[in-house]
C-alpha positions as CSV (number, residue, x, y, z in Angstrom):
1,X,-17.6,23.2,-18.0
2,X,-15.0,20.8,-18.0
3,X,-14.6,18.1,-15.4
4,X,-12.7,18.5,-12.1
5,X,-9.7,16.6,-11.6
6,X,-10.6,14.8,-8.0
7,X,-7.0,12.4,-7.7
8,X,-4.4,11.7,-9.7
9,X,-1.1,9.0,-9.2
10,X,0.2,5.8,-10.1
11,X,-1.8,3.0,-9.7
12,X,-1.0,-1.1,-11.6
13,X,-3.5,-2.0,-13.7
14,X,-4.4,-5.5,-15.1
15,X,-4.5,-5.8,-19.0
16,X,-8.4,-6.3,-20.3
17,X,-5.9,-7.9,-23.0
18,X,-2.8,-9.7,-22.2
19,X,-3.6,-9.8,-18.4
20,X,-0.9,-8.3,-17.4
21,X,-0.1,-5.9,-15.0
22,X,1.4,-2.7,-15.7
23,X,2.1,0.5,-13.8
24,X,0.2,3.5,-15.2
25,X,-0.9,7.3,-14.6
26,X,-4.7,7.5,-13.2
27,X,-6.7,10.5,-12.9
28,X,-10.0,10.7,-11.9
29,X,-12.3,13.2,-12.5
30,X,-15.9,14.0,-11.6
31,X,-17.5,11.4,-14.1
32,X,-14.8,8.8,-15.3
33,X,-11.0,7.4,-14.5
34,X,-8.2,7.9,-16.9
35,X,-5.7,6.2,-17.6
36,X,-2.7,6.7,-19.0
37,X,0.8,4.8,-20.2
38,X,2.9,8.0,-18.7
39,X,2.4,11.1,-16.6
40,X,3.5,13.3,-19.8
41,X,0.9,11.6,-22.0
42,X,-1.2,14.4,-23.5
43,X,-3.9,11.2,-25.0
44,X,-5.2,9.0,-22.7
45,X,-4.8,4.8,-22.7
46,X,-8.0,4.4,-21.9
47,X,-11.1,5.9,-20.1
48,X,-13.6,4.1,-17.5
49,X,-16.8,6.1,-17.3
50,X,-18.4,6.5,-14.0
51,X,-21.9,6.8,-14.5
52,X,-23.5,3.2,-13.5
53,X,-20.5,1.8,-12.3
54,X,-19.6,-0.1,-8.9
55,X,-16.6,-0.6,-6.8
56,X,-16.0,-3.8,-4.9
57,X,-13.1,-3.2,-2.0
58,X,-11.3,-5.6,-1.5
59,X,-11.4,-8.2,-4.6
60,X,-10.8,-11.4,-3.5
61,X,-10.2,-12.5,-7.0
62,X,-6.3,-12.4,-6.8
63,X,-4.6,-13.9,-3.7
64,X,-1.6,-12.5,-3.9
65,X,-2.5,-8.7,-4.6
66,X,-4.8,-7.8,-1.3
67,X,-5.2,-4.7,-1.9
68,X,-6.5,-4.1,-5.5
69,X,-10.2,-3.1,-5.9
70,X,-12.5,-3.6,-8.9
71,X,-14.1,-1.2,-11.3
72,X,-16.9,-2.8,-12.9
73,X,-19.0,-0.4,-15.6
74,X,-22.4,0.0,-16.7
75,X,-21.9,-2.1,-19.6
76,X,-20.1,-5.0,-17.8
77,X,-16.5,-4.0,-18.3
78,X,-14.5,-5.0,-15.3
79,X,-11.1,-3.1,-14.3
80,X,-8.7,-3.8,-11.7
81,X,-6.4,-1.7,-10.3
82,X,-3.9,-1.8,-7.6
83,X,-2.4,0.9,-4.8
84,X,0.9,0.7,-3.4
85,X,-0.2,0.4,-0.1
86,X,-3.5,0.6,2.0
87,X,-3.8,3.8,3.0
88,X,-3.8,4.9,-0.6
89,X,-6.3,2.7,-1.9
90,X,-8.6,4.0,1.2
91,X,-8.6,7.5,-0.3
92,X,-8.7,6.2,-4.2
93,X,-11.9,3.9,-2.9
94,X,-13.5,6.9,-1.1
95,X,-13.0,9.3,-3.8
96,X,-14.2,7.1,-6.7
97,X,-17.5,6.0,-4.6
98,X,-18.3,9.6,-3.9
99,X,-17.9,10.3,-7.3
100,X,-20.3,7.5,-8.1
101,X,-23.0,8.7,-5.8
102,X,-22.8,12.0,-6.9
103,X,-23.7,10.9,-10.5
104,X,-26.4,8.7,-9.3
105,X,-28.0,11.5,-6.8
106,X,-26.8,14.7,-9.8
107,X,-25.0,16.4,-7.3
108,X,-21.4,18.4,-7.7
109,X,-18.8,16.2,-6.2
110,X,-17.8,17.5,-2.4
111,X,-14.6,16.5,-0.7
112,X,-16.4,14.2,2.5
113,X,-16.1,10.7,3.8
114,X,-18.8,8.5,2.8
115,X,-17.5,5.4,3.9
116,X,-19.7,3.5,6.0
117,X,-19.1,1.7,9.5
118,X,-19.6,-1.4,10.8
119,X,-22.7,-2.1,12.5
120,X,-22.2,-2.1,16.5
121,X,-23.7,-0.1,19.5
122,X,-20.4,2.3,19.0
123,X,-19.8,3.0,15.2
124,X,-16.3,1.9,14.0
125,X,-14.8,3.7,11.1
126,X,-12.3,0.5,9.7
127,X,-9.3,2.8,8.6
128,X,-9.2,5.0,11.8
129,X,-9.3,2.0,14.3
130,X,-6.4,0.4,11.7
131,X,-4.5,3.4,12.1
132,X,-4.5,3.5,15.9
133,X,-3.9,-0.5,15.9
134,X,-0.8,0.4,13.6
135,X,0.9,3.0,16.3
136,X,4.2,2.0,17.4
137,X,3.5,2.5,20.8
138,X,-0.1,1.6,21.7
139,X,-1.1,-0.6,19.1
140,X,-1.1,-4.3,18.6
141,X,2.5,-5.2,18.6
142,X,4.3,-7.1,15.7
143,X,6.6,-9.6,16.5
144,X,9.3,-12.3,15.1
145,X,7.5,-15.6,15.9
146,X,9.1,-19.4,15.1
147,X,7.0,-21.7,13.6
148,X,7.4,-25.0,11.6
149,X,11.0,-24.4,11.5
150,X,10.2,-20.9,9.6
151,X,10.5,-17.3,11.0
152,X,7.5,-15.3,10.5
153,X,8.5,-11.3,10.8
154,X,6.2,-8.5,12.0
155,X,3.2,-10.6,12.6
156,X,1.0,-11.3,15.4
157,X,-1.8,-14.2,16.5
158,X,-5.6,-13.2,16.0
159,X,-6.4,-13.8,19.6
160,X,-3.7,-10.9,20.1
161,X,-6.0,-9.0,18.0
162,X,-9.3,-9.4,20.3
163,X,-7.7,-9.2,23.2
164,X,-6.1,-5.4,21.8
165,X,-9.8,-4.8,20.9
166,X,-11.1,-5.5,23.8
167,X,-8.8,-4.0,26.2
168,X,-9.1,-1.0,24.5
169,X,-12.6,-0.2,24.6
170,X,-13.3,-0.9,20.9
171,X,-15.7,-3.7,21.5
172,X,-17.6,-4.8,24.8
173,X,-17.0,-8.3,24.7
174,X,-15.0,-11.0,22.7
175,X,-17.4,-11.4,20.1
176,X,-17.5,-7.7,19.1
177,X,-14.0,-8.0,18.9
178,X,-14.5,-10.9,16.6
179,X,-16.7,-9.3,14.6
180,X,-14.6,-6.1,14.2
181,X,-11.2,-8.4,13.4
182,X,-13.5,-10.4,10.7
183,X,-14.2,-6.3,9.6
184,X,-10.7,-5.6,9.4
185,X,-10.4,-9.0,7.3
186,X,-12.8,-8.9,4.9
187,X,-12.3,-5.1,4.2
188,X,-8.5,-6.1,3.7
189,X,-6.2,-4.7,6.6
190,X,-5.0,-7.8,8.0
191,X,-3.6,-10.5,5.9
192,X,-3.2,-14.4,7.0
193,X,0.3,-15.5,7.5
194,X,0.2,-19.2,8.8
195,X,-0.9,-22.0,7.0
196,X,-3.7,-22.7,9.8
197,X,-5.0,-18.7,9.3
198,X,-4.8,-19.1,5.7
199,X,-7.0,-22.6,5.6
200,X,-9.2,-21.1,8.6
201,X,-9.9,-18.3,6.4
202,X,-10.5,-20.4,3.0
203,X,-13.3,-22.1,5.2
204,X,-14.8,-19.2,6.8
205,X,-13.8,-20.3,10.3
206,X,-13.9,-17.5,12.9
207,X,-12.2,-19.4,15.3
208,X,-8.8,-19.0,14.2
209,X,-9.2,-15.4,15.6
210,X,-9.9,-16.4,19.2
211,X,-8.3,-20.0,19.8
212,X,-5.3,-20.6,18.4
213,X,-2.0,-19.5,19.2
214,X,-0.6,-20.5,16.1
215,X,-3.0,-18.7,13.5
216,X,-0.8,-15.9,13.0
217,X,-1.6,-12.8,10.8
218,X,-0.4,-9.1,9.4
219,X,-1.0,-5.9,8.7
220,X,-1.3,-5.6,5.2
221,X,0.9,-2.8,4.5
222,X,3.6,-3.7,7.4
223,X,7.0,-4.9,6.6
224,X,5.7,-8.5,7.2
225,X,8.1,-11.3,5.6
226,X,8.4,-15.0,6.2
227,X,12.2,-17.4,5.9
228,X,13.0,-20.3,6.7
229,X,16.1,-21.5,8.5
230,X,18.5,-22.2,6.2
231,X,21.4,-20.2,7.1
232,X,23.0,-17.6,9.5
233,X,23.4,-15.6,6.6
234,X,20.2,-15.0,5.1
235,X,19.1,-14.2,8.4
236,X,21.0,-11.1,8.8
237,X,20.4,-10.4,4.9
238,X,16.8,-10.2,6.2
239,X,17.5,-7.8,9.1
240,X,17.0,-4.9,7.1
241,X,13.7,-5.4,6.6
242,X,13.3,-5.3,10.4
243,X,12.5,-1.2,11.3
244,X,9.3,-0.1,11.2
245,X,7.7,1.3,7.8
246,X,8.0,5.0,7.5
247,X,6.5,5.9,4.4
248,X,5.6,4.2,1.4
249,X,4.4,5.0,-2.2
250,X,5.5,5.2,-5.7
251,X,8.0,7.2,-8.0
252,X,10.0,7.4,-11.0
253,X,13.2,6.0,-10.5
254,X,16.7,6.6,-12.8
255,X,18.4,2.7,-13.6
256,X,22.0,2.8,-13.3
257,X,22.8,1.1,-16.6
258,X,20.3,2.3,-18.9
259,X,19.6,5.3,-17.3
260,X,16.2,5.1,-18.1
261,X,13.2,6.1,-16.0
262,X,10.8,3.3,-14.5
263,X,8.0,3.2,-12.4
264,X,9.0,1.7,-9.0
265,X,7.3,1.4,-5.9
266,X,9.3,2.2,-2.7
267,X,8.9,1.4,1.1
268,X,11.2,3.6,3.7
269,X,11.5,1.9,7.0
270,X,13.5,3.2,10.0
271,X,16.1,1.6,12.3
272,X,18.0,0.0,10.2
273,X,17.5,3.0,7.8
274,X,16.8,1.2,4.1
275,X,14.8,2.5,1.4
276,X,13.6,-0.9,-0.6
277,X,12.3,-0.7,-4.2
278,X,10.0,-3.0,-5.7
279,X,8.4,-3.5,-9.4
280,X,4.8,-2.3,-8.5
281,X,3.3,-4.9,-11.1
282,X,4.9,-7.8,-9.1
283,X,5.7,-9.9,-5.9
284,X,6.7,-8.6,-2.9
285,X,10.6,-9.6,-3.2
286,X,12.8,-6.5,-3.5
287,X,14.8,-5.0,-7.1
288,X,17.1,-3.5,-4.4
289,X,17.7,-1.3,-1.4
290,X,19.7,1.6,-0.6
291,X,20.9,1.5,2.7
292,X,20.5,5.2,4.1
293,X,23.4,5.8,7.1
294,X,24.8,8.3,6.6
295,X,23.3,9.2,3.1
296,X,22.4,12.9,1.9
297,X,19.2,13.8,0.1
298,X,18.7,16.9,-1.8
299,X,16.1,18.6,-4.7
300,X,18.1,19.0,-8.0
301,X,16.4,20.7,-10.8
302,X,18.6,18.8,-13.0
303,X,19.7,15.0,-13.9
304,X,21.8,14.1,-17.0
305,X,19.8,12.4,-19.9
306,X,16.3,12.8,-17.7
307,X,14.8,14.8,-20.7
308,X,15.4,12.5,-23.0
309,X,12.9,10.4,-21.4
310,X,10.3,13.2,-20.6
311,X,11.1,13.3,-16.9
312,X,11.1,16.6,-15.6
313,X,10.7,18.7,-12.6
314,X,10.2,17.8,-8.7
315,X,13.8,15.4,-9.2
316,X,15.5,14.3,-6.2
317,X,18.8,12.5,-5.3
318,X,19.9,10.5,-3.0
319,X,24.3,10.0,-2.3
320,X,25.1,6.9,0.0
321,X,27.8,7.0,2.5
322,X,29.6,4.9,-0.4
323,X,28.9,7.6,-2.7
324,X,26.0,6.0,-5.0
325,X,23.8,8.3,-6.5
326,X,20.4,7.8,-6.7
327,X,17.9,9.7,-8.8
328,X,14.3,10.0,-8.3
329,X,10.9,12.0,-9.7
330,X,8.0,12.8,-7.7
331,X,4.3,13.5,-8.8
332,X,4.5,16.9,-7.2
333,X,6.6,19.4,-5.6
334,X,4.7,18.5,-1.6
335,X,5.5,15.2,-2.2
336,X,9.1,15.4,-3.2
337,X,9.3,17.1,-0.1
338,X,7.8,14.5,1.6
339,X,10.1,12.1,0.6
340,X,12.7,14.3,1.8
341,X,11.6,15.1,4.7
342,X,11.7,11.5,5.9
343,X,14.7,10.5,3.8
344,X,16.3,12.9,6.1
345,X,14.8,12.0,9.4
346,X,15.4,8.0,9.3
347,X,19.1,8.5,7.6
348,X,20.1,10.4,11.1
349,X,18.9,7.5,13.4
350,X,19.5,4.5,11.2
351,X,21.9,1.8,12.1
């Protein structure tokens, strides 16, 4: 009987070679993780069996990529790959370590949370209580702070955090709230943004979370961005990262010179209405964004020379209010909708 396919998507992978990080087409099945250089690839890159291997969530080993996690194999092989954003690595990470158990114990793989909360009188599942600390409206609230003669956008201070912990009945007292923040930490949902976080967390200091007002930190998937003051200018350049991210994720992408396809990820935030794209192997500064005002998104079942490079099916587009066109390809057919869906929605309310 042949293996199930469990979950399949982009992920970026570092090189066991050349170190380097590329963008490639992971599936993983009921005993190993495939890998391959593009979706349409009949032959896979490479193959990562399972069977004796462990996952370490989050690997500290690369400060400026939070959120990959590490494969490491029977035979010592170690593989790292990288999500576009948290919430995906959460369901990569669960899905791989059941798989894992289930070899180890000889059972069938079965689609149920194994992740395991922190130990307190009231048990604390990490990525719900990030989720509900992430809502617009009741969560802990991210702000545009001054500091240092730099701007640090959507961020907040640690003792925010505790006190939004405690006042919402997630922990009794301050030091369960510490305790839960240092969770959320160590398990990778908040990043440090200030020099004094970053050095408080370099030492292992837990104070930074209660004390100071000036230990300032981040969600790790928000739209979180630091300038300094330099001109008028680049600070309204920078208002377009301001809304609120709507979706994020990764897709093939059309260039407009070329017209060849790339892996690209994308983050959609709301208010003003900007769709940014990014190379997935790289920092967090933007290739470009398409501002969405006004815009109109579709499905086309056809974009000129997209065969030629394989691409095919589940193609999108999206026409500015300046008449740009944009063309995109989604894994599937729900997610193209997806896309859509929220294309549509923030280009109605953007500014």
């Amino acid at each position: 009987m042949e293996p199930q396919e469990i979950r399949e998507g982009y992920l970026v992978k570092k090189g066991t070679v050349l170190n380097s990080w590329k963008a490639v087409w992971v599936v993983l099945s009921e005993d190993a993780l495939e890998f391959y250089k593009k979706k349409t690839d009949r032959s896979p890159k490479g193959m990562i069996p399972l069977k004796g291997s462990t996952l370490i969530t989050p690997c500290q080993e690369f400060g400026k990529r939070p959120l990959v996690f590490k494969i490491t194999t029977e035979k010592k092989q170690e593989h790292f790959f990288q999500p576009s954003h948290v919430e995906e690595r959460e369901h990569w990470v669960k899905d791989i370590r059941r798989a894992i158990t289930c070899i180890q114990g000889g059972k069938k793989f079965a689609r149920k949370s194994t992740r395991r909360s922190i130990r307190l009188p009231d048990k604390v599942n990490l990525s719900e209580l990030y989720s509900e600390m992430r809502d617009p409206n009741e969560g802990v609230r991210e702000l545009k702070l001054e500091q240092d003669s730099r701007v640090f956008n959507h961020c907040f201070t640690g003792s925010t955090v505790v006190a939004w912990l405690t006042a919402k009945g997630k922990a009794r007292n301050s030091s369960e709230a510490l305790m839960l923040a240092l969770g959320l930490m160590n398990e990778g949902f908040l990043q440090p943004a200030s020099e004094l976080s970053k050095e408080a967390v370099e030492r292992g200091e837990q104070s930074a979370f209660l004390d100071d007002t000036n230990a300032l930190y981040y969600f790790v998937d928000s739209g979180f961005f630091c300038e300094g003051y330099s001109s008028d200018e680049d600070v309204l350049i920078k208002e377009e990262f301001r809304g609120n991210v709507i979706k994020q994720g990764c897709l093939l992408k059309q260039g407009h010179r070329r017209k060849n396809w790339k892996v690209r990820k994308f983050t959609l935030r709301d208010d003003p209405a900007f769709l940014h794209y990014y190379d997935p192997t790289k920092s967090d500064d933007p290739l470009g964004s398409i501002h969405l005002r006004g815009s109109v998104v579709t499905a086309v079942e056809y974009v000129p020379d997209a065969k030629k490079y394989d691409v095919d099916g589940n193609l999108f587009e999206i026409i500015t209010s300046e008449e740009t066109h944009y063309f995109f390809q989604a894994a599937t057919s729900d997610e193209r909708k997806e896309w859509i869906n929220a294309i549509q929605t923030v280009s109605r309310i953007g500014k």
